[in-house]
VOGU-3710 file (C-alpha; in Angstrom, 3 decimals, decimal comma):
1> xxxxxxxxxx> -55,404/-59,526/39,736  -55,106/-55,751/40,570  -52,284/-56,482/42,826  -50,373/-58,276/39,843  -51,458/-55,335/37,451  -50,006/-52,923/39,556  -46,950/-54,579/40,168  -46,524/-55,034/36,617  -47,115/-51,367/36,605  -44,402/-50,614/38,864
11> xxxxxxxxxx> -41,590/-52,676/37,580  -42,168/-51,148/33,881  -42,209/-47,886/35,137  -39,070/-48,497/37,314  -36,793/-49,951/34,033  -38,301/-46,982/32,739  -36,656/-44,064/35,074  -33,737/-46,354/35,055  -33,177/-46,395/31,387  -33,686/-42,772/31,489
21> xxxxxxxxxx> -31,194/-42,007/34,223  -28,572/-44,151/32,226  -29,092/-42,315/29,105  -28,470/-39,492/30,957  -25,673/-41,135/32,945  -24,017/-41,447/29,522  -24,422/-37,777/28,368  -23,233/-36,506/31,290  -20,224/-38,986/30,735  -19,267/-37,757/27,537
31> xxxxxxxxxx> -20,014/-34,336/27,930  -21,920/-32,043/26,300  -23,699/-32,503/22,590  -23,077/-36,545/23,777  -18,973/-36,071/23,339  -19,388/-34,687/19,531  -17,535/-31,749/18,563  -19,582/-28,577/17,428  -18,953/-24,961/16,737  -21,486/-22,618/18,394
41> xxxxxxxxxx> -20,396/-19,244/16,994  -16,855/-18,110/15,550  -15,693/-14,528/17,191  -12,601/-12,226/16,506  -9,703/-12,266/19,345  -9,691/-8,633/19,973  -10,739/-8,498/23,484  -12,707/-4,813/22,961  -14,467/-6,830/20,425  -14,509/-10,122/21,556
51> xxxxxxxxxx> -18,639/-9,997/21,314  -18,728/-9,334/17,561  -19,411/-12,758/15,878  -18,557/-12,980/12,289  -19,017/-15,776/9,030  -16,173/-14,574/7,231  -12,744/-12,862/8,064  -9,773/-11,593/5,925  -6,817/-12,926/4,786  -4,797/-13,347/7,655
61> xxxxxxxxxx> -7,186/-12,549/10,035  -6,952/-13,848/13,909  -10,513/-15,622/15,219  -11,470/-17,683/18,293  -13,802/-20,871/17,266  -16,206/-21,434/20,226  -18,172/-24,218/20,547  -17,559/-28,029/22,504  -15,274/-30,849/22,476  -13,150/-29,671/20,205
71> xxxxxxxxxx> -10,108/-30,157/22,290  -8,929/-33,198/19,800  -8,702/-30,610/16,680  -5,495/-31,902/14,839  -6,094/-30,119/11,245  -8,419/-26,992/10,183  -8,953/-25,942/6,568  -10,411/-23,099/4,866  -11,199/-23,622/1,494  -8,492/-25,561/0,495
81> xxxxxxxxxx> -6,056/-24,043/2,835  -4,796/-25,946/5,478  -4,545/-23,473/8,609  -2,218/-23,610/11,527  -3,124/-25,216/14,819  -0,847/-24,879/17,910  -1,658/-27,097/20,925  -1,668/-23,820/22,753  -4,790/-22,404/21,678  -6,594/-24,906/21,401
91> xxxxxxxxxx> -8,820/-26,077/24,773  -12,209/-28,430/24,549  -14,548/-24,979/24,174  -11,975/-23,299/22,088  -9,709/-22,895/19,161  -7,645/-19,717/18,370  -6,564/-20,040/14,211  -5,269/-17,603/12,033  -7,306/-17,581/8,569  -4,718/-18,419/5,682
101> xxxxxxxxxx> -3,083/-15,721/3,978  -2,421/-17,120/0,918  -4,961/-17,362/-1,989  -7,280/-20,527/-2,329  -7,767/-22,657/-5,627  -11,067/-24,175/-4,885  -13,662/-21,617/-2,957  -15,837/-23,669/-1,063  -16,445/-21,196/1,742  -16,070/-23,817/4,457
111> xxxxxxxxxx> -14,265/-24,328/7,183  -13,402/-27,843/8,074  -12,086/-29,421/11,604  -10,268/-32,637/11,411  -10,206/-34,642/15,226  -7,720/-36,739/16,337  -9,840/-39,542/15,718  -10,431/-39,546/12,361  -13,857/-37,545/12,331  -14,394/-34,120/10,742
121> xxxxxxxxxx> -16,802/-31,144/11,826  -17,800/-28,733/8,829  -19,007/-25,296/9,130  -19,822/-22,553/6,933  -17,095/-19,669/7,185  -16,412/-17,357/4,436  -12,686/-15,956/3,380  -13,098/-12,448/2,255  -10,194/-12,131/-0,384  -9,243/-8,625/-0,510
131> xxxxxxxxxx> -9,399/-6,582/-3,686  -6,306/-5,354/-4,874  -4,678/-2,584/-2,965  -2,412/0,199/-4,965  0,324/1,859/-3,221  2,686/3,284/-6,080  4,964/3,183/-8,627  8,571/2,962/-9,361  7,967/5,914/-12,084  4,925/7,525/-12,148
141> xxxxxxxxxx> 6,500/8,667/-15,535  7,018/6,079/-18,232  7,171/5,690/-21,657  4,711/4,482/-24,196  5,839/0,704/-24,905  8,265/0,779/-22,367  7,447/-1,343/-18,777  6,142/0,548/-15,638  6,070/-1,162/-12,244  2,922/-1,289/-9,441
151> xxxxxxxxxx> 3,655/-1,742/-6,330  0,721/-2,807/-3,718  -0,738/-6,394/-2,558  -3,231/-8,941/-2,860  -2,313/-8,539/-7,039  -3,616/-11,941/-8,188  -4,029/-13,273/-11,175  -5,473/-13,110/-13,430  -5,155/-9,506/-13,166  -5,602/-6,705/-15,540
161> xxxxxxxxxx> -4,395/-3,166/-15,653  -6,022/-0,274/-17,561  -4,845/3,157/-17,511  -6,294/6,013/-18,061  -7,802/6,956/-21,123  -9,269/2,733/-21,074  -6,712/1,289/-22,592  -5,402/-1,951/-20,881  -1,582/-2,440/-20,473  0,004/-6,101/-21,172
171> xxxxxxxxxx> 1,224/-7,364/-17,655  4,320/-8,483/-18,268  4,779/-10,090/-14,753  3,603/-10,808/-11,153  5,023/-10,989/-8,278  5,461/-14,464/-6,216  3,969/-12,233/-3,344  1,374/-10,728/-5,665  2,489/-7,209/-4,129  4,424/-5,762/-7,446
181> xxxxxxxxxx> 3,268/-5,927/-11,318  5,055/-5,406/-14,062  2,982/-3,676/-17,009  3,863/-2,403/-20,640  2,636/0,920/-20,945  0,116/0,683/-24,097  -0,829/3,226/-26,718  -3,357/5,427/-25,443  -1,975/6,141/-22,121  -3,784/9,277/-20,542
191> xxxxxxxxxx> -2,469/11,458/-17,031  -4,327/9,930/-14,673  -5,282/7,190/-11,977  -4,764/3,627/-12,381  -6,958/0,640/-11,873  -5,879/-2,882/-10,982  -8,838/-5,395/-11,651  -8,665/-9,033/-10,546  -11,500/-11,783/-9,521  -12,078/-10,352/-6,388
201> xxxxxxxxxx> -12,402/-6,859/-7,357  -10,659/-3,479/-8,447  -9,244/-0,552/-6,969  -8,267/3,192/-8,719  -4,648/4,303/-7,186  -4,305/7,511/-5,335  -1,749/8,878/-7,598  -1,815/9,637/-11,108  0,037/8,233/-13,913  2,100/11,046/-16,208
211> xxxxxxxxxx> 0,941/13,292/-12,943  0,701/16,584/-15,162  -1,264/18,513/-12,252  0,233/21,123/-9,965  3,759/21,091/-12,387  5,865/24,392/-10,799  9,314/23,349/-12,496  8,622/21,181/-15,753  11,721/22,866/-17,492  9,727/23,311/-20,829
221> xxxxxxxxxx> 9,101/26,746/-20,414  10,412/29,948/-20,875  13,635/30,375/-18,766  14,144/33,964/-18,881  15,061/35,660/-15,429  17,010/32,680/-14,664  20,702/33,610/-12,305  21,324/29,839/-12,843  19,573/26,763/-14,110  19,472/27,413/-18,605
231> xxxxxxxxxx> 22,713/25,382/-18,855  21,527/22,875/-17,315  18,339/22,182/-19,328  18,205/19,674/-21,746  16,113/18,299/-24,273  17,805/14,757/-24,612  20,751/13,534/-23,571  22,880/10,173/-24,808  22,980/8,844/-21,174  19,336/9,186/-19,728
241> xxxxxxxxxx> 15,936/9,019/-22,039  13,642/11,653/-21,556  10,372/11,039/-20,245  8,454/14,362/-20,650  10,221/16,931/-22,969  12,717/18,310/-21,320  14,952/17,806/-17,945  17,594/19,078/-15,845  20,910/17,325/-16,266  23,716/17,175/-13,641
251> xxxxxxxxxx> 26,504/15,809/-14,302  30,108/17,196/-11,634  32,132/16,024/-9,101  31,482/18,453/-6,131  33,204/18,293/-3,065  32,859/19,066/0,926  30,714/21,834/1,057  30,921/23,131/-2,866  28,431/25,878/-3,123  26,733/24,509/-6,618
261> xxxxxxxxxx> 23,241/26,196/-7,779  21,590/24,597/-10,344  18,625/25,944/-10,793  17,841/29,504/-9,214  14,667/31,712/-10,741  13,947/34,735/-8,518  9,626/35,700/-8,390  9,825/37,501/-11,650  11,512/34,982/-14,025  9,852/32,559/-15,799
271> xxxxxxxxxx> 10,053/30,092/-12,970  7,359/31,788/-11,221  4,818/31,124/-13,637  4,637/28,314/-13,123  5,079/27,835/-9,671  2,213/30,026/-9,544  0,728/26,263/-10,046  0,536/25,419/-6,024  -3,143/25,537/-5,357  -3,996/27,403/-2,084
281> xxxxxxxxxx> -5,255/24,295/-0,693  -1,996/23,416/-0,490  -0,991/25,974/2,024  -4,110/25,573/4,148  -3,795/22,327/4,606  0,278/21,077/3,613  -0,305/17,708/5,121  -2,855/16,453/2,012  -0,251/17,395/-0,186  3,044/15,829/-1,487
291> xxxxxxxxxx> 6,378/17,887/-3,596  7,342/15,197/-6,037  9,370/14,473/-9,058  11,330/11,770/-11,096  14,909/11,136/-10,944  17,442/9,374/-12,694  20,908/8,591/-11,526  23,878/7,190/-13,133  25,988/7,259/-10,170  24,759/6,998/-6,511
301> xxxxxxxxxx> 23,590/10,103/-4,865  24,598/9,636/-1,631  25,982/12,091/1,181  24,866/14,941/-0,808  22,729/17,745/0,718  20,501/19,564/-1,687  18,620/22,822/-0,214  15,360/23,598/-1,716  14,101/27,143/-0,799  11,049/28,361/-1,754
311> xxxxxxxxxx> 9,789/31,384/-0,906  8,693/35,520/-1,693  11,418/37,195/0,030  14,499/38,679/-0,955  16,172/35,375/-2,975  19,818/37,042/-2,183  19,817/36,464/1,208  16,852/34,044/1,817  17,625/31,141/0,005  21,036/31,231/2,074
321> xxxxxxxxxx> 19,361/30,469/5,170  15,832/29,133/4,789  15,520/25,814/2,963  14,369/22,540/2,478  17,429/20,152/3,014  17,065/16,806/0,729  19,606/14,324/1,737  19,180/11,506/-1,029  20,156/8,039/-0,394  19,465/7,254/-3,871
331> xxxxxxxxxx> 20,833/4,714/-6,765  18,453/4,209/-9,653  20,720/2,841/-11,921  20,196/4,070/-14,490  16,197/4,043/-14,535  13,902/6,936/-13,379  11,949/6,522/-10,130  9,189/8,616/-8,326  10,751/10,846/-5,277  7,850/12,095/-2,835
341> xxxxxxxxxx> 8,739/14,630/-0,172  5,695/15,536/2,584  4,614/18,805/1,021  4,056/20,495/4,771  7,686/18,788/5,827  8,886/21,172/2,998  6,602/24,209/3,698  7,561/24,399/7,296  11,551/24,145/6,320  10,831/27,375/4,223
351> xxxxxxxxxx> 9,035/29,134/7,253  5,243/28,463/5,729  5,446/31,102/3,062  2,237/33,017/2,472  0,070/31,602/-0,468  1,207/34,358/-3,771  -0,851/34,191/-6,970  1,917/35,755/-8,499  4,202/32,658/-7,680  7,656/31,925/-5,904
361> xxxxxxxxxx> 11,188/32,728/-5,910  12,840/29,508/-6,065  16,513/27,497/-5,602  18,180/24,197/-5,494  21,458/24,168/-4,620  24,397/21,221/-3,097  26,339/21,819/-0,361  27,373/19,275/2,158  29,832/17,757/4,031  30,730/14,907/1,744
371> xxxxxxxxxx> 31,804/15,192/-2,015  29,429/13,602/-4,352  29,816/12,325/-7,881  26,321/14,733/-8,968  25,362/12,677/-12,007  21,794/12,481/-12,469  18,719/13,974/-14,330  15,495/15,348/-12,963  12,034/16,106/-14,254  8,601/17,351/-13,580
381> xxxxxxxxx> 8,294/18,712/-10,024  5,164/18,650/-8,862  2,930/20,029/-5,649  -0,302/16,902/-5,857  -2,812/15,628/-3,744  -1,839/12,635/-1,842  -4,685/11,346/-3,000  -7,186/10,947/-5,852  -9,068/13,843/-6,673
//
């Protein structure tokens, strides 16, 4: 009886280990996690970087998805975004996607894998939708009532604009691209920064609106001292709109090389007050700073060279030599627009001037090789901050 108790004994024990060596016989057959796709970890592509795993990514962003058996991926969606796949980058431990741009209508924060066979692997990934990003406007000067443009990305709607002062402008249109908005400008309007709110956040622009900081040549003032420049101011014209008081207002046919000052004030006219404006900050360090203004054109300005010289020598001979040369490649139409010139691009033209409290000698002048139909109005130079202050 022992002898058929053990070999009982032995021949369960023997299906036993065999049962166990063909379950494993199968695994080993279908690979690891028994042939099922699964993502271990998701990564980003940079290869200085390629350690740092992440649950979410940006719009747009490149990632590696690292796991087994995924070599049969066909589809991948975030959200409710379909991705792109390219047979390429994808291998059985990896997949190499790029996270949709565009915006998604249903937020599930998921990420979804769809196999060649039918089956689908889900994993929790999160698309971080940026918040709005301002990078200017077409005017930074516009009329109460009348419509301003934004220019940036990620604008989507709903979106709301509110200007300084709290008073929300009616956004008159979006972009297809969400980078540009179209906003009235509403009652209430104060100088200042901007702010772009949507469902994914809000951001305050760099610039200001009605920038009234910093002004050295608003033509509102006193313009006593002047050589050249008075006949030239106006207060409105039947062509061009104001948009702050007074303006400059060119209108001449110059050709090759005409010698045509427009505005000249020497350190003790009334210029100089208020270029007296330019903080010292500016001069210490020119690269946080910007010279900037709004123009208006009614024909193009093109091939015309306009020399800028700013300065405390003597203006006779100075401004004859030393200058700023602006070569505008510019056709409005008809509308004013923001100009920005790098503040220490101008500075170093005009041989870094020494910082005066008592203000600047100062000239604008054409001359160029190419005749230029000069019809066009400018207003409100400025010396600002690149950024928010």
């Amino acid at each position: 009886m022992k002898i058929r108790y053990k070999s009982l004994l032995f021949l369960f024990l023997a299906f036993a280990m065999a049962g166990i060596f063909t379950a494993c016989s199968e695994d080993d057959d279908n690979g690891p996690n028994g042939g099922k796709p699964m993502v271990s970890y998701i990564r980003v592509t940079r290869p200085e970087a390629s350690d740092s795993l992440i649950a979410k990514a940006g719009q747009g962003a490149m990632i590696a998805i690292v796991g087994q058996n995924l070599d049969g991926a066909r589809e991948i969606w975030f959200n409710d975004l379909r991705g792109s796949l390219s047979p390429t980058f994808i291998t059985n431990t990896s997949i190499i996607t790029r996270v949709p741009a565009d915006i998604p209508t249903d937020i599930s924060n998921q990420m979804k894998i769809i196999f060649a066979n039918g089956d689908s692997l889900m994993h929790d990934f999160v698309v971080d939708i940026s918040e709005p990003v301002i990078t200017g406007m077409l005017s930074e000067y516009v009329n109460t009532g009348e419509v301003a443009t934004l220019y940036g990305d990620y604008f989507y709607e709903p979106v709301t604009v509110t200007f300084a002062g709290g008073v929300e402008g009616e956004v008159v249109s979006v972009s297809e691209d969400a980078d540009a908005i179209q906003v009235r400008v509403p009652e209430g309007a104060e100088p200042g920064p901007i702010t772009v709110t949507t469902n994914f956040g809000e951001s305050e622009s760099g610039f200001w609106f009605r920038d009234n900081r910093n002004i050295i040549a608003s033509f509102d003032g006193g313009l006593a001292g002047l050589w050249h420049g008075p006949a030239f101011v106006k207060a409105s014209d039947p062509d061009i709109a104001n948009i702050n008081s007074k303006f400059i207002r060119i209108s001449r046919e110059l050709g090759p090389w005409a010698w045509f000052e427009w505005y000249v004030g020497p350190v003790n006219s009334d210029v100089a007050q208020e270029t007296k404006n330019i903080p010292a900050e500016a001069f210490a360090n020119p690269g946080n700073y910007v010279l900037k203004f709004e123009i208006n054109t009614l024909a193009p300005l093109t091939g015309a060279e306009i020399k800028m010289y700013m300065g405390t020598g003597d203006m006779g001979t100075e401004r004859n030599t030393i200058f700023y040369t602006w070569k505008p490649n510019v056709d409005t139409k008809g509308q004013w627009e923001t100009v920005s010139i790098p503040f220490d691009e101008f500075y170093a033209a005009n041989q870094e001037f020494a910082y005066s409290p008592d203000g600047y000698g100062v000239s604008f002048h054409f001359s160029g090789p190419l005749a230029v139909n000069a019809n066009f109005a400018l207003d409100n130079m400025r010396v600002v901050p690149t950024a928010a202050k």
